[in-house]
C-alpha positions as CSV (number, residue, x, y, z in Angstrom):
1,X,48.6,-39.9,21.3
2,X,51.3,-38.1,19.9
3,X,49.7,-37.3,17.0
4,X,46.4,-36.3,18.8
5,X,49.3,-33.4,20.4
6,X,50.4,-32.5,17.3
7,X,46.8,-32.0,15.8
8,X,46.2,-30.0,18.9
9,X,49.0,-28.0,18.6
10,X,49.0,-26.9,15.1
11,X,44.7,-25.9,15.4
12,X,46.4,-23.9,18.6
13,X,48.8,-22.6,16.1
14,X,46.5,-21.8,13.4
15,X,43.5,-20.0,16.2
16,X,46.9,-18.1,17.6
17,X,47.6,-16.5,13.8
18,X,44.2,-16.5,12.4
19,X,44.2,-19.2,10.1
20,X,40.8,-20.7,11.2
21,X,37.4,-19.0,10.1
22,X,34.8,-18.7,13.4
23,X,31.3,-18.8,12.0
24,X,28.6,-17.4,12.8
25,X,26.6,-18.5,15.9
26,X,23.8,-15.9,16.4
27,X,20.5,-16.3,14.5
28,X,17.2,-14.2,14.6
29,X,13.8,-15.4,16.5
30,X,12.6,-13.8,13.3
31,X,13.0,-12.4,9.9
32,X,11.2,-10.1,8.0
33,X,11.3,-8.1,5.1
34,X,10.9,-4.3,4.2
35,X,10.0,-3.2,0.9
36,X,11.3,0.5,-0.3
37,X,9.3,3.3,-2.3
38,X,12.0,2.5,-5.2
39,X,11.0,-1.6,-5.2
40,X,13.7,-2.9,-3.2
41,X,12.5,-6.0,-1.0
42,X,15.4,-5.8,2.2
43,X,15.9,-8.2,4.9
44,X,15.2,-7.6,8.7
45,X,16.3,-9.5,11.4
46,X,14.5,-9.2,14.8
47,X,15.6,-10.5,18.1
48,X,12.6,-9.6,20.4
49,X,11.8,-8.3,23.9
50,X,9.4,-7.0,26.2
51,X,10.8,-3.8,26.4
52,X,11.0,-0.7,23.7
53,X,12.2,-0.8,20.4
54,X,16.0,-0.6,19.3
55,X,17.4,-0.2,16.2
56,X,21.0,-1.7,15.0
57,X,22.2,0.0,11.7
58,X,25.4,-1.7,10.5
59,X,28.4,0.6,8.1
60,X,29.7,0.7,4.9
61,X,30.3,-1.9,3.0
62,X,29.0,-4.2,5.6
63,X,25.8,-5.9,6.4
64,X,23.7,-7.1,9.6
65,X,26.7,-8.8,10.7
66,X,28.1,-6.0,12.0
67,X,26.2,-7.0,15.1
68,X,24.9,-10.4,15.4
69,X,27.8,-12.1,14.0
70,X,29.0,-14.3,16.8
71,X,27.1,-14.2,20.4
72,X,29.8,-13.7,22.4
73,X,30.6,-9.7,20.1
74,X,27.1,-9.2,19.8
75,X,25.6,-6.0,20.7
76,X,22.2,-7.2,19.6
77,X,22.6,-10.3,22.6
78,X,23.3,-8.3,25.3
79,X,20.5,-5.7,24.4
80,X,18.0,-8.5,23.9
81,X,19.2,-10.5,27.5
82,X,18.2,-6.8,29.0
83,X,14.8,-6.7,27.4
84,X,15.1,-4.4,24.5
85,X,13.1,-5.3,21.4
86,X,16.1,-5.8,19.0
87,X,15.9,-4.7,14.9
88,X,18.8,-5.2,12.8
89,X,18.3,-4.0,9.3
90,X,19.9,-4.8,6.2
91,X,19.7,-2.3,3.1
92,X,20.2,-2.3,-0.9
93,X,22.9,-4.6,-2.1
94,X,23.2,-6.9,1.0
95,X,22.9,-10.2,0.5
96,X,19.3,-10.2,1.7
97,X,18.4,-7.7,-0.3
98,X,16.6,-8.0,-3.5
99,X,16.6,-4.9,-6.6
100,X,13.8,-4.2,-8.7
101,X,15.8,-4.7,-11.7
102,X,19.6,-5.6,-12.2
103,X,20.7,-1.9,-13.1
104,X,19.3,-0.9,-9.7
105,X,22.0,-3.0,-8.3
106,X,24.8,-1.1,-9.4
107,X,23.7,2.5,-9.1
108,X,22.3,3.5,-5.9
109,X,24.0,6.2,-3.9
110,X,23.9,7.1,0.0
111,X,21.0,9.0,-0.8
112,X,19.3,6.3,-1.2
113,X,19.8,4.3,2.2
114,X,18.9,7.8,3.5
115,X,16.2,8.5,1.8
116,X,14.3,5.4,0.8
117,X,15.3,2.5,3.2
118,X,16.2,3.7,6.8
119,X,12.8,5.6,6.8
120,X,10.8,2.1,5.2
121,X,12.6,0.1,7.9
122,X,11.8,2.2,10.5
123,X,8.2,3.0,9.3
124,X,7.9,-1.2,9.0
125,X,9.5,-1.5,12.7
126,X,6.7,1.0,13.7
127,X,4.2,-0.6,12.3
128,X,5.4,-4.0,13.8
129,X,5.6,-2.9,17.4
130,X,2.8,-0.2,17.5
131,X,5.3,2.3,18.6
132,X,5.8,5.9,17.6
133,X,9.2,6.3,17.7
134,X,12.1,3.9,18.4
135,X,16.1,3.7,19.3
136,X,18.5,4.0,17.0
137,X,22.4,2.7,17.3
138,X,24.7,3.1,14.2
139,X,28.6,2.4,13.5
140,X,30.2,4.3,11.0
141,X,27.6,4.9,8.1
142,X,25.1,3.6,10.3
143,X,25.7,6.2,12.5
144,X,25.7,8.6,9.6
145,X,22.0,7.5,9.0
146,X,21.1,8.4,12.5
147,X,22.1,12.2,11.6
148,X,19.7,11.9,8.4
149,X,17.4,10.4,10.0
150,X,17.6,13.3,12.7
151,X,17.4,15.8,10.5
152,X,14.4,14.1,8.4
153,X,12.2,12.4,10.6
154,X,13.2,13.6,14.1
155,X,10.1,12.9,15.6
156,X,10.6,8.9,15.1
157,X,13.8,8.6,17.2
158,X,13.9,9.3,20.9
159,X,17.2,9.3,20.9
160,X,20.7,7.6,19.6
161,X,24.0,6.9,19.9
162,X,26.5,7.1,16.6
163,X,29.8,4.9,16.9
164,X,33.2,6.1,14.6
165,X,30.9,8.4,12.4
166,X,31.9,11.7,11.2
167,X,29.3,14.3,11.1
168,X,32.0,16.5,9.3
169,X,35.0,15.7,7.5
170,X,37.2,18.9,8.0
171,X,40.0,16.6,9.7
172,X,41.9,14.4,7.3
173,X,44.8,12.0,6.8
174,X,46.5,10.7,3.6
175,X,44.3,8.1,2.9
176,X,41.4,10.8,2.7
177,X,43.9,12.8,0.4
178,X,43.9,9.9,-1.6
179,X,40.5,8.9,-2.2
180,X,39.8,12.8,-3.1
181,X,42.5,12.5,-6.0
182,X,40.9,9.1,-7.3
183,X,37.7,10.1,-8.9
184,X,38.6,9.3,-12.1
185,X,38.6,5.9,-11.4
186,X,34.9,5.5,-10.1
187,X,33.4,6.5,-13.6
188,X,30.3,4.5,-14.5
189,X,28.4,1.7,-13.1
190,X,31.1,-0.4,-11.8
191,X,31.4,-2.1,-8.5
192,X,34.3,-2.1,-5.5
193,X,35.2,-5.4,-5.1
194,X,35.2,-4.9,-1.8
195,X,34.4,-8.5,-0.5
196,X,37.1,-9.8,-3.0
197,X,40.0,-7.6,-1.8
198,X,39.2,-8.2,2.0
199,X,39.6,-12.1,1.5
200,X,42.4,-12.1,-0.8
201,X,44.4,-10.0,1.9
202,X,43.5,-12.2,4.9
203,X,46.7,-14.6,4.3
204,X,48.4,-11.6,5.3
205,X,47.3,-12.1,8.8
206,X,47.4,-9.1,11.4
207,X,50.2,-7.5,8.7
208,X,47.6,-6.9,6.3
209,X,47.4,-3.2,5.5
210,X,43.3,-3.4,4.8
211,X,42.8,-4.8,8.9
212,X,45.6,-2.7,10.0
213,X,43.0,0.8,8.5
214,X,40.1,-0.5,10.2
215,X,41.2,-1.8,13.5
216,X,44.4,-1.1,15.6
217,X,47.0,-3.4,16.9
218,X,45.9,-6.6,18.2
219,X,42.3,-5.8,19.3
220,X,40.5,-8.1,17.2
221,X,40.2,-11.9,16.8
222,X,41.4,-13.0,13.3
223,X,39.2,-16.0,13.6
224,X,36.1,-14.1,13.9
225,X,37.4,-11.7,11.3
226,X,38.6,-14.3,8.7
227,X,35.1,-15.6,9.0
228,X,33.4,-12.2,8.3
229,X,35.6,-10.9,5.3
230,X,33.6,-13.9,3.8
231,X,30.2,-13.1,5.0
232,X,29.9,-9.2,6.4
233,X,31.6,-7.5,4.1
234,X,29.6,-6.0,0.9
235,X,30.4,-4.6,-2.4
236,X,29.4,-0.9,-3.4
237,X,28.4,0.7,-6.6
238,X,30.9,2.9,-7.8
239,X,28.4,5.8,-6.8
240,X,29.2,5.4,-3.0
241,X,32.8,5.6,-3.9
242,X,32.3,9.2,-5.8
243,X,29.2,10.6,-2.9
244,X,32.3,9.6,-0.4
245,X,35.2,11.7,-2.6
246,X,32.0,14.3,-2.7
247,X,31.7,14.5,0.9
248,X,35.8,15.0,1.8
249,X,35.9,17.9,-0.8
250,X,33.0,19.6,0.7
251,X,34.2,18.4,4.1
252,X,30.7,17.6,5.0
253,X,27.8,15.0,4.2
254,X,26.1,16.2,1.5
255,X,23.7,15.0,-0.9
256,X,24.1,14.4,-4.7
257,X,22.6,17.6,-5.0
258,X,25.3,19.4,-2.6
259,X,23.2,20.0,-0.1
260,X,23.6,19.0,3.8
261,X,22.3,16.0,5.1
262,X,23.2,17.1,8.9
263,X,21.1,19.6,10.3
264,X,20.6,20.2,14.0
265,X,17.7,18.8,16.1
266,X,17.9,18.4,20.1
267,X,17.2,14.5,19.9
268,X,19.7,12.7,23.0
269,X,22.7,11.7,21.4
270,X,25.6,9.7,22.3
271,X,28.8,9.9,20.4
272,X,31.4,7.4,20.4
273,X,34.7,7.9,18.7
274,X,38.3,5.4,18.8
275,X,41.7,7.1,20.0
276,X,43.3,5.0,17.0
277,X,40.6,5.4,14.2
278,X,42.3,5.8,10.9
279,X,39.0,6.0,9.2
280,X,37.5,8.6,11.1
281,X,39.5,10.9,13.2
282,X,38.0,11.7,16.7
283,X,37.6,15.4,15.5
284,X,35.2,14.7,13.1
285,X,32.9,12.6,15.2
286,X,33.3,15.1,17.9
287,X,31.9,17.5,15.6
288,X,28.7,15.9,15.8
289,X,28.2,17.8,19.1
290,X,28.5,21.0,17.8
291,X,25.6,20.4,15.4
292,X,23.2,18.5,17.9
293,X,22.9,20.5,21.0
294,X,21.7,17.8,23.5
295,X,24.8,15.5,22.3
296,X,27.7,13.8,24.8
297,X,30.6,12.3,23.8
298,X,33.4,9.8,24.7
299,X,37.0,8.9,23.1
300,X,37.4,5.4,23.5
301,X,41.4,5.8,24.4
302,X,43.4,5.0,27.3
303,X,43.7,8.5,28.4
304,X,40.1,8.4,28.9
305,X,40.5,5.3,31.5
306,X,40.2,2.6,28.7
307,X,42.1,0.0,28.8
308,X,43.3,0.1,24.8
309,X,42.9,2.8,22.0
310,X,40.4,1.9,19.5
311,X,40.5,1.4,16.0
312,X,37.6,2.0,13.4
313,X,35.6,-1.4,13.8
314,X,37.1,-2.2,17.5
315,X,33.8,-0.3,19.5
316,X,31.8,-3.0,17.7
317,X,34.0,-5.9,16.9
318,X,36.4,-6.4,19.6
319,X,36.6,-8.5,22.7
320,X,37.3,-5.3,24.6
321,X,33.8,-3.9,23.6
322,X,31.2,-5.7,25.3
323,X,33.4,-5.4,28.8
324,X,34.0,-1.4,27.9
325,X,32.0,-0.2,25.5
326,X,28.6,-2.1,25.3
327,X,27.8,-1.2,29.2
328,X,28.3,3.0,28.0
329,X,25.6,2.4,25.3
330,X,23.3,0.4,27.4
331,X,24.0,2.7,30.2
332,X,23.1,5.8,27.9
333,X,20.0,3.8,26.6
334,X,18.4,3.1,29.7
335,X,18.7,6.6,30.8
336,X,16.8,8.0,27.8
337,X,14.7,5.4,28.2
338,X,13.6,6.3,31.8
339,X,13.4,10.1,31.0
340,X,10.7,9.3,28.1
341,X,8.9,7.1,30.8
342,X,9.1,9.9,32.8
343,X,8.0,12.1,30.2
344,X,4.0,10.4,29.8
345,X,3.9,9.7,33.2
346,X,4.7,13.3,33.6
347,X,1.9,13.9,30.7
348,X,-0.9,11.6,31.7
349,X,-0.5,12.8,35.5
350,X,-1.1,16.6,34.0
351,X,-4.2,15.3,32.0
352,X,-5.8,13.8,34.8
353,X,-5.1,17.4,36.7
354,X,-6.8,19.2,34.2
355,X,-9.8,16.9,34.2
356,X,-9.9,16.7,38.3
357,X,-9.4,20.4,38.7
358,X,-12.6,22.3,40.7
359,X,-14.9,19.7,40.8
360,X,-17.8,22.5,41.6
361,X,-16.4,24.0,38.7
362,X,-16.8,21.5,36.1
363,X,-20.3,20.8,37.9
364,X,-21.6,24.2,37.5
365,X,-20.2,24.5,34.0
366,X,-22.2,21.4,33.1
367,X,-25.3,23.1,34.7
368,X,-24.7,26.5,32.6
369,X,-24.3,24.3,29.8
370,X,-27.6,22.7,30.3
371,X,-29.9,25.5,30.7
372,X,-28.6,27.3,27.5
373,X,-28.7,23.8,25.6
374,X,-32.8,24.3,27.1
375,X,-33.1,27.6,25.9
376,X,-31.9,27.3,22.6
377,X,-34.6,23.9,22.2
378,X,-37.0,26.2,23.2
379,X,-36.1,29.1,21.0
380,X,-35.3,27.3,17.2
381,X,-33.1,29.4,15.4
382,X,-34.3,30.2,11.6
383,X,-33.1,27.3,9.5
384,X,-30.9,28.1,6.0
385,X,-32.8,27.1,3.1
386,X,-32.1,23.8,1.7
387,X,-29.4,23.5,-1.0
């Protein structure tokens, strides 16, 4: 018995300061795969429902796990228990991911995600479903995306909501200052180890300086996140790394070419941004809103009535978020959802106007139509000659 208490006490201990690893509990209904215009064969994980069609894209230097890693932090679950039709995609370098050749796996840029697989996994979803446009959600890069995408295939997305992602970069803190002045170290076709360096550090517990970047305080569980540096976090090409130090000296997303990916559209949008993000700075999420004109926002901070300031991941990862900040995204959801419902109700209702519109009318139309239909059978007009 006694050393039945001790075991119990030191897997207490361990929970307490992060020692164990949760795994992952939440698995698709189904998985599919999307193939891109460049040969890339990319995983796609669908959790269905009867109602419309949602898209999940995870961040940088993530994967799919960014929102179906454990049920009880899943904003995939709770949008699939209220009937959405649930698509979480994976991109290039994931781990369900697989390159045409093995250079291709160490040289694709952002322009790529934007360019070649957000738009074949939503044209795949599309396909899928039999819908013309869909949902989209994104955190940090995913978010990102959903600004591409807006500005690229607007006509696909009914609307969106972007979590901790910049739509400018004109506000930034040392770390930013930093990455600009390290360019020289992302020559060639190397990789950033980024998997390596997030599990190495985990000893270090909630003192690690990597966690204390991406999240703030105590607002994560250190189980669950011991068990994702394992499994959710991805290594990048050395060409994210340089399009990144590209996009803080420009101060904007650009492409390789220097041109902007974020151009205005009047899609809904919701923007989400965390009081303590050290990645992205409210300011530059905010700024989002002065590109998109039909665009609301929300700083997820106590001054704002939450109940702790969030950190970079924390909207997505922490037990806070499905009590504070799932319900604003499902909330914001439904209400674009009923206003398109609206919309072809409101468009089928002035079709069948039109049609029912002076019965006598239409009747005596159809009559003038018929007499000069008889006139011209009785009169043949002069035929061309044959060619």
């Amino acid at each position: 018995m006694h050393t039945l208490r001790l075991l119990a006490t030191i897997l207490a201990v361990a929970f307490a300061t992060g020692c164990v690893k949760l795994p992952p509990n939440f698995e698709p209904d189904e998985a599919v795969t999307y193939r891109t215009s460049d040969g890339w064969e990319i995983g796609l994980r669908h959790y269905p429902g009867d109602g419309d069609t949602v898209l999940l894209v995870h961040g940088m230097a993530a994967n799919h796990y960014n929102w179906d890693y454990r049920r009880e932090v899943s904003l995939a679950a709770v949008l699939q228990d209220q009937g959405w039709d649930v698509w979480v995609p994976d991109m290039r370098g994931d781990p369900n991911s697989v390159p045409p050749n093995k250079k291709a796996q160490r040289t694709f840029s952002f322009d790529d995600y934007a360019s070649k697989d957000l738009p074949a996994a939503v044209d795949t979803v599309l396909e899928l479903t039999g819908d013309d446009a869909l949902y989209w959600v994104g955190h940090s890069m995913g978010g990102i995306l959903l600004y591409t995408a807006l500005s690229t295939f607007p006509e696909k997305i009914h609307a969106g909501v972007a979590i901790s992602s910049p739509a400018r970069l004109t506000v930034q803190r040392p770390i930013h200052r930093a990455a600009r002045r390290t360019g020289w170290m992302l020559a060639g076709n190397g990789i950033l180890p980024s998997r390596f360096l997030a599990v190495s550090a985990m000893w270090m517990g909630r003192s690690n300086p990597m966690l204390g970047l991406v999240t703030h305080e105590d607002n994560v569980d250190m189980g669950m996140i011991r068990g994702m540096a394992r499994t959710t976090i991805v290594d990048l090409p050395f060409a994210i790394g340089r399009q990144v130090r590209e996009w803080l000296i420009a101060e904007e997303i650009v492409s390789l070419e220097g041109e902007p990916w974020v151009t205005s559209t009047d899609t809904p949008l919701l923007v989400m941004a965390g009081g303590a993000d050290r990645i992205v700075p409210p300011e530059n999420v905010f700024a989002a809103c002065d590109i998109f004109p039909n665009c609301e926002s929300v700083l997820l901070d106590p001054e704002a009535g939450f109940s702790i300031s969030y950190g970079h991941i924390d909207p997505v990862l922490s037990p806070a978020a499905p009590k504070e900040v799932y319900p604003l995204v499902t909330a914001f959801l439904d209400t674009q959802r009923a206003a398109q419902a609206h919309k072809r109700h409101s468009a089928l209702r002035e079709h069948v106007e039109t049609a029912n519109t002076d019965p006598d009318e239409n009747q005596s139309s159809a009559a003038t139509t018929g007499d000069e239909t008889s006139q011209s059978e009785a009169k043949p007009t002069q035929s061309s000659p044959a060619r």
